[in-house]
C-alpha positions in Angstrom: 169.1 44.5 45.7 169.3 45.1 49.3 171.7 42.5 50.4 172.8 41.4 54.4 176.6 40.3 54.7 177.5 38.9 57.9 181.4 38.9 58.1 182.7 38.7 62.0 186.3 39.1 60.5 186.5 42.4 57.9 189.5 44.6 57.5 190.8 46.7 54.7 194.2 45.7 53.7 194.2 42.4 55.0 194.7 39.2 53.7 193.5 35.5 55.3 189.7 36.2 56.5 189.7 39.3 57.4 191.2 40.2 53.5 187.5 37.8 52.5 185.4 40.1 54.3 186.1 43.0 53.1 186.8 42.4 49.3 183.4 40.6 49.3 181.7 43.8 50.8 183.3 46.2 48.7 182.3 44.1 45.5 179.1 43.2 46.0 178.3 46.8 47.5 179.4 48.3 43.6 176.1 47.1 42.2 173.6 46.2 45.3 172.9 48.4 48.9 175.1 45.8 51.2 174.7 45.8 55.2 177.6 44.3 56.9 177.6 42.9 60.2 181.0 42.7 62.0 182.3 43.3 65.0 183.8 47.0 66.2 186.8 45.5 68.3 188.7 44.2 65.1 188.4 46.3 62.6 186.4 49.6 62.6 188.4 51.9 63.2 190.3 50.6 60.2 187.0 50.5 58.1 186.2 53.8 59.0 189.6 55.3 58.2 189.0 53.6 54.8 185.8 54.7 54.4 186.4 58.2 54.6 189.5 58.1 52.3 187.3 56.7 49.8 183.3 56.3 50.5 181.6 53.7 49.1 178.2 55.4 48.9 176.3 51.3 49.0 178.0 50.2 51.7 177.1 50.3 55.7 178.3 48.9 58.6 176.6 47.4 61.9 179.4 46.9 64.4 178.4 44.9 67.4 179.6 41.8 69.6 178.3 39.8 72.7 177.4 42.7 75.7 179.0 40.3 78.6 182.0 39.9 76.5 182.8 42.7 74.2 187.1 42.0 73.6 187.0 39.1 71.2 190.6 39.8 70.5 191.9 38.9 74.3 192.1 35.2 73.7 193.1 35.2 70.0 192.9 32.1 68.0 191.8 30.2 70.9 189.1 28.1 72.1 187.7 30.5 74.2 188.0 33.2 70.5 185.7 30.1 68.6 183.1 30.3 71.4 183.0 33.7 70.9 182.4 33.2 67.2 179.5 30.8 67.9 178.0 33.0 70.8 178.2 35.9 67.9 176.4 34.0 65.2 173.2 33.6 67.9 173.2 37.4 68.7 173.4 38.1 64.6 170.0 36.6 64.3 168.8 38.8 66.4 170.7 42.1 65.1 169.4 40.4 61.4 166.0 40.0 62.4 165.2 43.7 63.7 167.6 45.4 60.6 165.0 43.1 58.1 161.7 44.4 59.6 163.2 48.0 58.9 164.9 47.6 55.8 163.2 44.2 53.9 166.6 42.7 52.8 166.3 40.9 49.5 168.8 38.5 50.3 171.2 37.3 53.2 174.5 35.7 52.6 177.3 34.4 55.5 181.0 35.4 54.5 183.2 35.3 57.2 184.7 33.2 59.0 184.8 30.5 56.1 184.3 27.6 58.1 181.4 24.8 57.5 181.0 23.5 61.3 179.8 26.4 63.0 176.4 27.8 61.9 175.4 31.3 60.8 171.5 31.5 61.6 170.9 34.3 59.5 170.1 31.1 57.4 166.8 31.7 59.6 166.0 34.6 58.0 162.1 34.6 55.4 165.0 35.3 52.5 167.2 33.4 50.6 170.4 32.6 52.2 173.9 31.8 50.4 176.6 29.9 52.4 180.0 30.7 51.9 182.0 29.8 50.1 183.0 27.6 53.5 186.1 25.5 54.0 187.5 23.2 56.9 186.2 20.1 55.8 190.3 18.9 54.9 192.7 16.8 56.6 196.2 16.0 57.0 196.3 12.6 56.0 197.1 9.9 58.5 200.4 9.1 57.2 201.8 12.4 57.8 200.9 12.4 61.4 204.4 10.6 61.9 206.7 14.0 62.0 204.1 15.7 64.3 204.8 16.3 67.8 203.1 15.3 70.4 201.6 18.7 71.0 201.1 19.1 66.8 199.0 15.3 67.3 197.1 16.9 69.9 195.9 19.4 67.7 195.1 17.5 65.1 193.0 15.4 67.2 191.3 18.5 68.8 190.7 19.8 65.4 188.4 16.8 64.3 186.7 16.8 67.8 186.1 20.2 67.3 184.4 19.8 63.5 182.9 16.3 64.9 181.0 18.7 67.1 180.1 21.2 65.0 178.8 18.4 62.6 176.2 17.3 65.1 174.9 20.5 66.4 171.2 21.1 65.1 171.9 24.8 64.4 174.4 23.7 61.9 172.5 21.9 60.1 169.9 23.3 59.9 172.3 26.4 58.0 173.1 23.7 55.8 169.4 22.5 55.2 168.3 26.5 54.9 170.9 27.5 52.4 170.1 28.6 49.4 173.0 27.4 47.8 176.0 26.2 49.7 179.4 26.8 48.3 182.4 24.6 49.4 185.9 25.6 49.0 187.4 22.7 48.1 185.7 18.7 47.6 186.1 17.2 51.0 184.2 20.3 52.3 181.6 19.6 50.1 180.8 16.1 51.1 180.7 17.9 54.5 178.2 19.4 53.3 176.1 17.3 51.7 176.4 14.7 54.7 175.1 17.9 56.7 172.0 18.3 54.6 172.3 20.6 52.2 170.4 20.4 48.8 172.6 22.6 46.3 176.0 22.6 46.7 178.7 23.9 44.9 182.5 24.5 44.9 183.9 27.8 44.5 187.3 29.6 46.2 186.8 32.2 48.4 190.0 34.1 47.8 190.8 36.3 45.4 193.4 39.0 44.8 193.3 42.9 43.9 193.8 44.6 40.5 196.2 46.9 42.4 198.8 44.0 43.4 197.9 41.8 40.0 199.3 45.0 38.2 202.5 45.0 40.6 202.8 41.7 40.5 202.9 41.6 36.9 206.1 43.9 37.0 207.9 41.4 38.1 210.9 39.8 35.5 210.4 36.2 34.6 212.5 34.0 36.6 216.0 33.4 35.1 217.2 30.3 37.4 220.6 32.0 38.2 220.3 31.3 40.9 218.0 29.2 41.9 215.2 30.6 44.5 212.4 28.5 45.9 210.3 30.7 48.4 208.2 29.6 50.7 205.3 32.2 52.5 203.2 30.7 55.0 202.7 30.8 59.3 205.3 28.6 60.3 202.8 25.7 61.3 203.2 22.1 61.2 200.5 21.3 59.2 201.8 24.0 56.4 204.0 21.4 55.8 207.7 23.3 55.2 209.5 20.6 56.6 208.5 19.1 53.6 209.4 21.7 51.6 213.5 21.5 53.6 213.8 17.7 53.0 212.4 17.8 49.6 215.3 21.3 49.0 218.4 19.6 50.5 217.4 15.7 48.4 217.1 17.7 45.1 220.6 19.5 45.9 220.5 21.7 43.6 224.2 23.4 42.2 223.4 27.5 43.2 220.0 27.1 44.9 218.0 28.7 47.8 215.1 28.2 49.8 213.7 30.9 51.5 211.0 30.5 54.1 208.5 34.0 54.9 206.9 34.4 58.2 207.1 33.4 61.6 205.4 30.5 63.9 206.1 27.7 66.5 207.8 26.2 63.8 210.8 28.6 63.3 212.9 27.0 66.0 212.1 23.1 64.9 212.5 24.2 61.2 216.2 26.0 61.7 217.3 23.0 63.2 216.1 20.2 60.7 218.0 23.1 58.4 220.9 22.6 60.4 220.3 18.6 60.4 220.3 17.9 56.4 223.4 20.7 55.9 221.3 23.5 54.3 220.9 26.0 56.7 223.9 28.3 55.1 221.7 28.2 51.9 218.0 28.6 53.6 216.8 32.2 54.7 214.1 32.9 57.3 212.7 36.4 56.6 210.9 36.1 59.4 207.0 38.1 59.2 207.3 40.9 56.6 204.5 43.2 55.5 202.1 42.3 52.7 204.1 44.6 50.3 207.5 43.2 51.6 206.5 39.2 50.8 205.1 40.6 47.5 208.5 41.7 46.0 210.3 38.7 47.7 208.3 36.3 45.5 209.3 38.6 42.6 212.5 37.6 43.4 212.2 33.9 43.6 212.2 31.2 40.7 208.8 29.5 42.4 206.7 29.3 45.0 206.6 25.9 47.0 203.1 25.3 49.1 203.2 21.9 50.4 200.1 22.8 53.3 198.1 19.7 54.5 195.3 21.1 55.1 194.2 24.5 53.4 191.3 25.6 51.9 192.6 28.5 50.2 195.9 29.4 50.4 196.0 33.5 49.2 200.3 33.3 48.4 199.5 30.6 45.5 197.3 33.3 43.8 199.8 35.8 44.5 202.1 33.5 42.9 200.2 33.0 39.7 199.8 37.1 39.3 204.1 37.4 39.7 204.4 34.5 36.8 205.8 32.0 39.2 205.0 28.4 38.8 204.1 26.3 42.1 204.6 23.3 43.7 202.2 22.5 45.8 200.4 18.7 47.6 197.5 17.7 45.7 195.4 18.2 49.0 193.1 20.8 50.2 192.3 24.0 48.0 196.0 24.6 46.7 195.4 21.5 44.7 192.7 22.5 43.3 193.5 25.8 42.4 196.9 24.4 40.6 196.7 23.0 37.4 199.3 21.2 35.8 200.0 24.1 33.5 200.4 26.3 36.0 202.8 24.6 38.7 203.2 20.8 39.8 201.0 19.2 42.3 202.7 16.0 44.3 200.3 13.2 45.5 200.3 12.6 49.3 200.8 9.4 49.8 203.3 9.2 52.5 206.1 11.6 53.6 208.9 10.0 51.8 207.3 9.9 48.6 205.8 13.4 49.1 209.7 14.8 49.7 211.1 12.7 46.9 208.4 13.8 44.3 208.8 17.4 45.2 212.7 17.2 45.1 212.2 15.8 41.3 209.8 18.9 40.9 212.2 20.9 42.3 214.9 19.6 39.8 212.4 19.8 36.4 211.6 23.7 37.5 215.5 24.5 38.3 216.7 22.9 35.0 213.8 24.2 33.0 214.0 28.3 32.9 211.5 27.9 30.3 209.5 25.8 31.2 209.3 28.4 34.8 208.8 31.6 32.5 205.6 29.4 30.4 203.8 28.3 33.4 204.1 31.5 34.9 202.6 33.4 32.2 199.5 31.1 32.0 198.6 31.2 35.7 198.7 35.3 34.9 196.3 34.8 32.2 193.8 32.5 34.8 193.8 35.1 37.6 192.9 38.0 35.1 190.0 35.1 34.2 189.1 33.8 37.7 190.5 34.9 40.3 190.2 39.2 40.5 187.6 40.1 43.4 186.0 42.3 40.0 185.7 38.7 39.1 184.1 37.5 42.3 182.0 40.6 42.7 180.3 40.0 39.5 179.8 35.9 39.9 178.0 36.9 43.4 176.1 39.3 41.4 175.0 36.4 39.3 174.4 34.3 42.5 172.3 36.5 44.2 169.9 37.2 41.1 169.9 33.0 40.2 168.4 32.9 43.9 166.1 35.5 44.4 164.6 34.9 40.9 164.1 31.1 42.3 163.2 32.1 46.0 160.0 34.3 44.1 159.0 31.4 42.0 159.1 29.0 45.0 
């Protein structure tokens, strides 16, 4: 088929969005002719350098971005970068609409960025259109909001303002209405979704990881529990929840136990000192940001990963987690708790904050005085990322996908 990818966040060698992008093209593009818009201020030099190490003879790229405001970089995750994002999405159609008349795309589907309240009017296009998979649609529950500063609250509040509006513009949902099929990346996207319009929705994840680093992974030993390592990889945000993850480490007080936090964030500063406060700090380590490869041999290194995010959709390090044999602990929210099974790691309801912490310290406790229990539920979450969760995997569910809908679009 002759399939149109629009993915304003692609790199190679990238993880979060960016990582989405790009896996997706490269995927799909090993049995269809793919078109990928994106924009050239990112990422192509970096797709070109990649390109020419190894070509990918189905795969093109059509690099532009607004002509009064080219640098969508300056501002970086900020408002003013989301306004940019919208702006982009109107000048796709456009881009989308001209590339069809010359090249008579079979179908069109939006991958990046993965987020349900903004629209992607390639939706617009005579084709059928596939959706995502999208996220956004979860929240930190209202009982958490208690540890959050004023300036974490504000945030928070902005956040659903933000989606509130998104949910109301008629661009959006018309997308929804539009789409093909609309895939949600967790549940409480999905009723996003279906309160947007959307006729056929379903839930699918929209990370994945690489054959390259499930092999590596998998050279990892099993955990032995002497000593003790919990790691923790994530931007050091409130709403990723580590100072969870601390309280939860200094109740359980565990004999020869660490906790070890990778990345960097607002957060560092507030986190060392709640460290300090519950008399843990000599036996928590921040790393601080180390490269992909770096945080890949650290987790080797640990007994299990702890992920106790409020509000994530994915969450790439549990996946990375499962290929390295280590179990997780993780809140039963967002798409970390959906992705974790109970063979596979222990997910804590989210009740309230205490309960959270003093369900995870018991977790904590089970994992540190069960080696074997570590070693089994690593070596089943193995077995369901060779199953589920390669991007081989993705590439040939989308494959599926694409030939479900254009087989339906003709009858129609």
């Amino acid at each position: 088929m002759k399939v149109l990818l629009s993915a304003y966040s692609c790199e190679p060698g990238k993880g979060s969005e960016r990582g989405v992008g790009w896996h997706i093209a490269q995927e799909v593009a090993k049995d269809h002719q793919v078109w990928v818009l994106t924009r050239p201020d990112e990422s192509k030099e970096a797709i070109e350098a990649e390109l020419k190490r190894n070509p990918i003879p189905n795969l093109q790229f059509v690099y532009f971005t607004l002509p009064f405001w080219k640098d969508s970089l300056r501002w970086g995750q900020s408002g003013a970068m989301q306004l940019h994002y919208y702006l982009w999405q109107i000048q796709a159609y456009f881009v989308a609409q001209k590339l069809h008349r010359q090249i008579n795309f079979d179908l069109a589907h939006h991958v990046t960025f993965v987020r349900y309240s903004v629209p992607s009017l390639l939706s617009l296009l005579p084709i059928p259109f596939i959706w995502g998979p999208v996220g956004g649609g979860e929240s930190a529950p209202a009982k958490f909001w208690v540890d959050f500063s004023f300036k974490n609250k504000l945030y928070e509040y902005l956040r659903l303002i933000w989606r509130g509006i998104g949910e109301l513009d008629p661009l959006t949902r018309l997308t929804a209405r539009k789409s093909a099929i609309a895939y949600a990346t967790t549940q409480d996207t999905a009723e996003k979704l279906s309160k947007l319009g959307a006729l056929k929705i379903k839930q699918a994840s929209e990370t994945g990881i690489a054959q390259a680093e499930i092999e590596q992974l998998s050279q990892c030993p099993p955990p032995t529990g002497n000593p003790v390592r919990f790691i923790n990889v994530a931007r050091l945000l409130h709403w990723k929840g580590i100072y969870l993850g601390l309280r939860a480490f200094a109740e359980a007080n565990i004999t020869n136990a660490e906790y070890w936090i990778v990345g960097e964030g607002p957060e560092q500063e507030r986190l060392e000192r709640l460290a300090q406060e519950l008399n843990i700090s000599e036996r928590v380590i921040f790393f601080g940001l180390l490269d992909r490869q770096e945080v890949l041999v650290k987790l080797g290194q640990c007994s299990a990963l702890v992920h106790p995010s409020l509000h994530d959709s994915g969450g790439w390090v549990t996946l990375e987690a499962m290929a390295s044999g280590r179990p997780i602990l993780c809140l039963d929210l967002g798409g970390p708790g959906e992705t974790v099974t109970p063979d596979i790691g222990i997910k804590i309801t989210a009740h309230s904050p205490e309960q959270a912490v003093t369900d995870l310290a018991k977790a904590m406790v089970k994992l540190a005085e069960n080696p074997d229990l570590c070693v089994q539920m690593g070596k089943i979450g193995q077995q369901r990322i060779q199953e589920l969760h390669t991007w081989s995997a993705k590439g040939k569910w989308l494959s599926e996908v694409y030939q479900e809908c254009v087989e339906q679009f003709r009858q129609d």
